[in-house]
FILUMMAR-539349 format. One record per residue (C-alpha): x, y, z; residue number from 1. Coordinates in steps of 0.25 Angstrom, whole numbers, plus 5000, padded with zeros to 4 digits. Each point is the difference from the previous one (the first is absolute). Example, Ala and Ser with C-alpha at 12.3 -4.5 7.8 and 13.67 -1.06 7.14 Angstrom:
NODE      X      Y      Z   seq
NODE   5049   4982   5031     1
NODE   5006   5014   4998     2
***
This chain:
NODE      X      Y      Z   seq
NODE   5000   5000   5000     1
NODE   5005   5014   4995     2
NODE   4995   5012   5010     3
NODE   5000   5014   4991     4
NODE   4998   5015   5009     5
NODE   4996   5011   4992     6
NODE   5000   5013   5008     7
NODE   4993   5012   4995     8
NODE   5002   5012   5005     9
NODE   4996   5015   4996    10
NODE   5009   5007   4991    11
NODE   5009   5012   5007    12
NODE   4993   5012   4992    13
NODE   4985   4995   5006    14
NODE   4995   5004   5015    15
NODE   4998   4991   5010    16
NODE   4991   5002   5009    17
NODE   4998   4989   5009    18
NODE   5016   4999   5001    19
NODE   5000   5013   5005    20
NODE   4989   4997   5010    21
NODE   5009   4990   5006    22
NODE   5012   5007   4999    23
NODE   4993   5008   5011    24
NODE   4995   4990   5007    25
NODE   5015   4994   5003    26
NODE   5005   5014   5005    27
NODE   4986   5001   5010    28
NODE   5004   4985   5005    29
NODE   5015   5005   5001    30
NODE   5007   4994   4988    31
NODE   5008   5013   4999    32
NODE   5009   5001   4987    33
NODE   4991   4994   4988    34
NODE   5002   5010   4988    35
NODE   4990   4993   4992    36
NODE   4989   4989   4998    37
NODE   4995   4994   4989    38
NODE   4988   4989   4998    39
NODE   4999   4989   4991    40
NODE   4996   4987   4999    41
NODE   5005   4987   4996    42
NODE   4996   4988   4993    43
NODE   5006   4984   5001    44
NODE   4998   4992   4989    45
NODE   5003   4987   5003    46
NODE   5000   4991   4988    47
NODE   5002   4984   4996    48
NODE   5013   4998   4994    49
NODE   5012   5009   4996    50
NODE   4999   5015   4996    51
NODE   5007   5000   4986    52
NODE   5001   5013   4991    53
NODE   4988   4997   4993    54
NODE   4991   5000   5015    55
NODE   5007   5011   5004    56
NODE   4997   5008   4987    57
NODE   4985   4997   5003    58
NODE   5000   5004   5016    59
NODE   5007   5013   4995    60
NODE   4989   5002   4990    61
NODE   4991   4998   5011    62
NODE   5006   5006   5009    63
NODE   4999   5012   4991    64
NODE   4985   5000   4996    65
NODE   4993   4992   5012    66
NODE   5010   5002   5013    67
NODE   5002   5014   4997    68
NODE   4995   5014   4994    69
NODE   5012   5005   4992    70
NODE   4995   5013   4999    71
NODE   5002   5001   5016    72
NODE   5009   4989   5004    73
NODE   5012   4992   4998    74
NODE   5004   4987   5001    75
NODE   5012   4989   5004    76
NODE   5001   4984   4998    77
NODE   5007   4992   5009    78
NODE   5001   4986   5000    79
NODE   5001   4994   5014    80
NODE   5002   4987   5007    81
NODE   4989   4993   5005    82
***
């Protein structure tokens, strides 16, 4: 079994409103010295078999159209072990 993250993540250039609400949070709850936080989410596909060029053409091209907005958002691959 092959296990496959993508993490999508809002691009640099568009606002973040929820990271910023928790970027306060952490300075009320004493965390002090966070410069920044961004939200994202994270998805694990895990698949039967090996992940070969062809599959991982196919998760990018999903990854691009079903996992994220590419309008708003960016994407990494990254095959783990399972």
């Amino acid at each position: 079994m092959a296990r496959v993250v993508v993490d999508v993540m809002l691009k640099p250039e568009i606002l973040d409103p929820q990271g910023k609400a928790v970027e306060g949070a952490l300075g009320r709850l004493g965390l002090a010295g966070v410069e920044g936080v961004r939200q994202g989410k994270t998805f694990t596909l895990d698949l039967d078999g090996a992940v070969d060029e062809a599959r991982l053409a196919q998760i990018h091209e999903l990854a691009g159209s079903l996992l994220s907005n590419p309008v708003i958002e960016d994407y990494v691959i990254r095959e783990v072990s399972s």
